[in-house]
Each structure stands twice: as C-alpha cells, then as structure tokens.
C-alpha positions in Angstrom: 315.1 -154.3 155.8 315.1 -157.9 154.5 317.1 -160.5 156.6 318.4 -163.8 155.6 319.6 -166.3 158.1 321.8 -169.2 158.2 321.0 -172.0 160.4 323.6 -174.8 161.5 324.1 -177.5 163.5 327.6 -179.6 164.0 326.3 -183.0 164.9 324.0 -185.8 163.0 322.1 -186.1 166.7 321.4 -182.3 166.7 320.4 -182.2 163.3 317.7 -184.7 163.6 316.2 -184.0 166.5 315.6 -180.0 165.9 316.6 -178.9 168.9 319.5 -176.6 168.1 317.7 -175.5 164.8 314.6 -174.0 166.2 316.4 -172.3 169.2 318.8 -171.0 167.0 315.9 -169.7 164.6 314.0 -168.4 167.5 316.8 -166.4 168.7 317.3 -164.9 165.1 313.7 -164.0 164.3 313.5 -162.1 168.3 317.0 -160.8 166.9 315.5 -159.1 163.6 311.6 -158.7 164.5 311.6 -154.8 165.1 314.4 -154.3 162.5 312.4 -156.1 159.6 311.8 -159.0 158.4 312.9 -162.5 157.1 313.6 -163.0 153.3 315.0 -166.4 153.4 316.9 -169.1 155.8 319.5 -171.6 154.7 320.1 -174.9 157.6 322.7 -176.5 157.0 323.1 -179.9 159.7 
C-alpha cells in the first residue's frame, strides 16, 4: 500500500527551525512502516 503524508506546521518559528516537521514525519513513517510505504509528502509551514 502506497502512503502519502502531509506535513504542517502553524508558526514561521516552527517552520524554520524543523522541529515540528521531522517529529511529525517520524511519527508518520513509525505509523505506516509495517503497512507499506511512502509515495510522497507535501509540508506545508
């Protein structure tokens, strides 16, 4: 099963400095690993 994921962030100060963004993606790629795998992400910040 292909997943895609969106990635966002509400503030300018979380946006630049990652933080949110690569927890968030963590979190989704542990959430899909055994179920299939990533087709494409969209980040929005």
């Amino acid at each position: 099963m292909l997943f895609f994921i969106d990635l966002r962030v509400s503030t300018d100060r979380q946006g630049k400095s990652g933080l949110g963004l690569e927890e968030q993606r963590a979190a989704e790629l542990d959430r899909i690993a055994s179920k299939g795998q990533l087709a494409a992400e969209y980040v929005e910040t």
